[in-house]
N, C-alpha and C positions, 0 to 999 in steps of 0.2 A: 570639493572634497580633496584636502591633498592626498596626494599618489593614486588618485581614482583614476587617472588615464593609464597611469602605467598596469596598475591591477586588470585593464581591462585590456591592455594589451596582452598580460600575460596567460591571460583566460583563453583570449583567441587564439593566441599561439599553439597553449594546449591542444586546442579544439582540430584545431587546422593540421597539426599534425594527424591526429589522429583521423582525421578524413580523409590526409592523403594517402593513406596506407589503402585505400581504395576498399578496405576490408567492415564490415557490420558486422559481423560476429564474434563481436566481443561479449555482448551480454548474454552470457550462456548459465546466468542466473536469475533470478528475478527480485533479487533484492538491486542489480545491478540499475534496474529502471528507473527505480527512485534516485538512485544513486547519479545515474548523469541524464536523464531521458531532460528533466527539467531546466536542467541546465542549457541544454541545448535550444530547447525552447525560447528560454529565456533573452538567449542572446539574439536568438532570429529576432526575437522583441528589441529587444537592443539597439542591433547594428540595421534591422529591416534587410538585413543579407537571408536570401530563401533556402542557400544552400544549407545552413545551420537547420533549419525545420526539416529539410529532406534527409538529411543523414540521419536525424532522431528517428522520424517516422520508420526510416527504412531499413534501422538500426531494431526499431518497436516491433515489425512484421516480423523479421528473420526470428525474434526470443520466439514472438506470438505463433509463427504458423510454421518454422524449419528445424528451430536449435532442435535433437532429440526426439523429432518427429510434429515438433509445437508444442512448447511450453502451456498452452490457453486451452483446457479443455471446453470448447465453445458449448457444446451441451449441455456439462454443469456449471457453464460461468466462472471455474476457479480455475489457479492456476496451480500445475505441479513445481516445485521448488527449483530445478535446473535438470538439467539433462540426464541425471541420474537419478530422475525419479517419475521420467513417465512411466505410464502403462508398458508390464502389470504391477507397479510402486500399490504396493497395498499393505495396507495395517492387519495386524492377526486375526484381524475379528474380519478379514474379506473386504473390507470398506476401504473405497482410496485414500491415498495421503494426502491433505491438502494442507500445509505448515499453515497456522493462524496468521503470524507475523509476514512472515513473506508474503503472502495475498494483502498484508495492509499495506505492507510500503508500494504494491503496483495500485491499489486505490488510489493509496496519497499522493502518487506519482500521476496516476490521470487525473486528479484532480490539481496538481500546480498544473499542469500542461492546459490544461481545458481552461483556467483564471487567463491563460495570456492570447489564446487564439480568437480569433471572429467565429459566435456563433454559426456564421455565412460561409466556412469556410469548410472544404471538402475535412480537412484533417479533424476539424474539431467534431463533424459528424462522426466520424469516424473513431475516434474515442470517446464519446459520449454514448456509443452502440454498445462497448464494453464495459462502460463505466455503469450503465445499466445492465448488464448481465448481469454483472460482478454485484450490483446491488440488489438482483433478485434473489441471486442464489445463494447472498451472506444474511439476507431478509429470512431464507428456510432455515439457516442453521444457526439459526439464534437461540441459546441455551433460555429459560424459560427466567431464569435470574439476572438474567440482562448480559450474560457473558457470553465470549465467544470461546470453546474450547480450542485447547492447541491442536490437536489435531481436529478441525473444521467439521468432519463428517464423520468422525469416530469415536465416541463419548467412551468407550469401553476401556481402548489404549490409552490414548492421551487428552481426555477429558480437562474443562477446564476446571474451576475459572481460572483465565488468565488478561492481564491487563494490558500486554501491548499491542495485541489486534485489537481487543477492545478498543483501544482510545483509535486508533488508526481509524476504522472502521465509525465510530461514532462523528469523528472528523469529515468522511465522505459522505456520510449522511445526510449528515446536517447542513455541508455547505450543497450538496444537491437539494434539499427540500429548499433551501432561499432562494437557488435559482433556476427553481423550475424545470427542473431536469427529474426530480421524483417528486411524489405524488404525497403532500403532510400527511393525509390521512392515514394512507400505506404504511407509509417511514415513520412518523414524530412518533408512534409509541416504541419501537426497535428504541431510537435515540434516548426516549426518555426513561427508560429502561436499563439501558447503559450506560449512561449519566450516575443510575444508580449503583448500577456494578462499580465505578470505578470510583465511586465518593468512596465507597463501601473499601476499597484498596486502601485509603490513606489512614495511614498513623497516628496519631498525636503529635507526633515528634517530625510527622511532613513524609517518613522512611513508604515505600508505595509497597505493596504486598503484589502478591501474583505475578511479578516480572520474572519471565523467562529469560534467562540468561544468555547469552552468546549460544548461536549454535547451526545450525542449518535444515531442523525437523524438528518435530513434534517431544522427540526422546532427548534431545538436550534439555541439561539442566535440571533435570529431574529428582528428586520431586519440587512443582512451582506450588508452594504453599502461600498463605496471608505472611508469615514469619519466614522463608527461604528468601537467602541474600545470595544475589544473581553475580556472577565473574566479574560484570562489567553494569553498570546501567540506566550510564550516560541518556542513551537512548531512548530508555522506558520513560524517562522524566519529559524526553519532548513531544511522546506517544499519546500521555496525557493531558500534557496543555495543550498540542494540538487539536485533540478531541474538547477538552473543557472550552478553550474558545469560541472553536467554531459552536460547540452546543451554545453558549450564553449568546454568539449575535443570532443564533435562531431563536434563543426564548425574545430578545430584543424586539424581532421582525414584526 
């Protein structure tokens, strides 16, 4: 591939700097995870260099168990959006905040990372514990129509349906039901259920409904209708073909 060494020099470089600042608290959000956790992975895959996996991981603790007091509410499996929304971050109606979206890109995010690790391997247990939390407790608040509302646990505020957790979330599913990480019987109707929510999104004309817009909670963009046009969203279109994919190599399996 021309310039593929350079590009991957220039990836390292990034990377390298930022590990030498000795510093992991950078992701003091948790869109951030998706955002580079994979990358880092990726390259440990890469160059077989361990130090790129320890920075991620250790980079992965500090959001999970320090930013804020821990991003990872381990009890209900979800995550609070970033530092400024742990406990007591709560919706009017009493009920925590837990952003739809933001909790799908740390799924989709343990799930590229988990494709490149060895089963055998400390780390990938290790995200596989949460990648099952995370799928137990997005398995309770699954809306009865196959959607995931934007605010997760609070139908009253910011109820959905909405289509970018949706497909996030249908994407974790499905590629944990192929590899044996959750249980078909448990998951395939969540999945197939959401499959139909987000058919249910598209247009005639291809335009996706339900996409939340740019924002950092539950309250951007509001209100997310079938017909409301989102700031931005680039994003939502890969929210769903990641989800539609990975659903069709599970119908395949």
């Amino acid at each position: 591939m021309v310039g593929g060494e350079e590009k991957i020099k220039n990836v390292r470089d990034n990377l390298d700097n930022q590990i030498a600042t000795g510093r992991v608290d950078y992701w003091t959000w948790i869109d951030a995870i998706q955002m580079a956790m994979p990358l880092y992975v990726k390259f440990y895959k890469v160059s077989g260099e361990k130090k790129y996996l320890d920075y991620a991981m250790n980079a992965y603790r500090w959001s999970r168990n320090e930013c804020g007091g821990g991003l990872f509410n381990t009890p209900e499996g979800l995550w609070w959006r970033d530092k400024d929304y742990v406990p007591p971050y709560q919706e009017s109606d009493g009920k925590n905040c837990y952003w739809s979206r933001g909790n799908g890109w740390v799924y989709a995010a343990l799930v590229r990372c988990l494709k490149e690790l060895s089963p055998k391997s400390k780390e990938y247990k290790e995200l596989r514990k949460d990648f099952i939390l995370m799928s137990e407790a997005l398995l309770k608040c699954q809306r009865l129509d196959g959607y995931w509302n934007v605010s997760l646990v609070s139908p009253v505020t910011y109820g959905g349906p909405e289509m970018t957790g949706t497909g996030l979330f249908l994407y974790g599913m499905s590629w944990g039901i192929r590899h044996g990480l959750l249980k078909e019987k448990k998951y395939r109707p969540a999945c197939d259920k959401a499959w139909n929510a987000l058919e249910a999104c598209l247009h005639e004309n291809g335009f996706l409904g339900y996409n939340q817009g740019t924002g950092k909670d539950p309250s951007a963009g509001q209100p997310v209708t079938f017909t409301s046009i989102p700031d931005f969203e680039d994003y939502g279109t890969g929210c769903f073909i990641l989800g539609a994919v990975e659903y069709y190599q599970l119908l395949k399996k």
